[in-house]
C-alpha positions as CSV (number, residue, x, y, z in Angstrom):
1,X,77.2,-67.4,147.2
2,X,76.4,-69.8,144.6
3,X,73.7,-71.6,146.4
4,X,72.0,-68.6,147.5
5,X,71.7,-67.5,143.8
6,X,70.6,-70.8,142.8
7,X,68.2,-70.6,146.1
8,X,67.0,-66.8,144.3
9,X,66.7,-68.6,140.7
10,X,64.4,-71.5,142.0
11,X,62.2,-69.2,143.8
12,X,61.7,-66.6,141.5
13,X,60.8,-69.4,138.9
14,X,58.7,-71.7,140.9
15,X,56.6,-67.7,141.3
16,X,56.7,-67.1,137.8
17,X,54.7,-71.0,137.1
18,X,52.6,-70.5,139.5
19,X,51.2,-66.9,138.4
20,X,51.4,-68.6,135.0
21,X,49.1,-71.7,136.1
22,X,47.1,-68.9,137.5
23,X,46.9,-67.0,134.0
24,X,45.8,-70.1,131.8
25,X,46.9,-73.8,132.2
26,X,49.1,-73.5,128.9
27,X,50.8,-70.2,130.2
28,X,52.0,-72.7,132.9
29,X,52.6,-76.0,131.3
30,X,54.7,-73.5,128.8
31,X,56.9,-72.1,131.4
32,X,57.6,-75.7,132.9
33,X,58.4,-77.6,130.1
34,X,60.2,-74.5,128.4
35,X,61.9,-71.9,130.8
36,X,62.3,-69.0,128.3
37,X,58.3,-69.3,128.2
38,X,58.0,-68.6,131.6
39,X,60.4,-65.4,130.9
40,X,58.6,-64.1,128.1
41,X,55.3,-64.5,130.1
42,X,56.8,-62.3,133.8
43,X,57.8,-59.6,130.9
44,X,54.8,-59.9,129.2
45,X,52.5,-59.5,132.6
46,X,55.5,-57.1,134.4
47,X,53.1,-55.9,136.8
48,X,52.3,-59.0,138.3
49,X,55.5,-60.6,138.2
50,X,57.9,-58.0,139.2
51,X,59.2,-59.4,142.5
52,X,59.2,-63.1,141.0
53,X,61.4,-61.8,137.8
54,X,63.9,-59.5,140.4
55,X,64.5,-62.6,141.8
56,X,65.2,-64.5,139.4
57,X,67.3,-61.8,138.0
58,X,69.6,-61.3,141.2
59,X,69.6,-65.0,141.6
60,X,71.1,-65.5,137.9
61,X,74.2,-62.6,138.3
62,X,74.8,-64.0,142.0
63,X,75.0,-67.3,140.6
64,X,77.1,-66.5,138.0
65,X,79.8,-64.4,140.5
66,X,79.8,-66.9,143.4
67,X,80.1,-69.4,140.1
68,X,83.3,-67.5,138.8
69,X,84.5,-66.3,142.6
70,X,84.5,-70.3,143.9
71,X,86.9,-71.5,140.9
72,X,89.9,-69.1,141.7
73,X,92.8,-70.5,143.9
74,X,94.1,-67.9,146.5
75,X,97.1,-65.5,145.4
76,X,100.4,-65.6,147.2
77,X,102.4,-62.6,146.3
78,X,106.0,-63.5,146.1
């Protein structure tokens, strides 16, 4: 479950520089060098980048849950 978010996260963000390169080169060298650019910019231009940002999105709260799920050890009742 972790990799698949991370899979989502990488995806969504590799969309959001590339609309962003296609927006203005400093749109896109922003978002590569600093990744809360390229956040600011899918909000900013929400109608372009809706699928891109929902991807991102899911990808961060699966990552985060298979991240927590894959440190428990099993429970054995007594």
């Amino acid at each position: 479950m972790f990799w698949i978010g991370a899979l989502l996260c990488i995806v969504g963000g590799l969309w959001i520089v590339v609309n962003a390169f296609k927006e203005s080169i400093w749109w896109g060298l922003g978002s590569l060098i600093i990744p809360l650019v390229g956040l600011i910019f899918a909000i900013m231009n929400f109608a372009e980048n809706k699928i891109p940002l929902l991807l991102y999105v899911i990808g961060i709260v699966v990552l985060f849950v298979g991240g927590a799920f894959s440190g428990q050890a099993p429970v054995v009742a007594p």
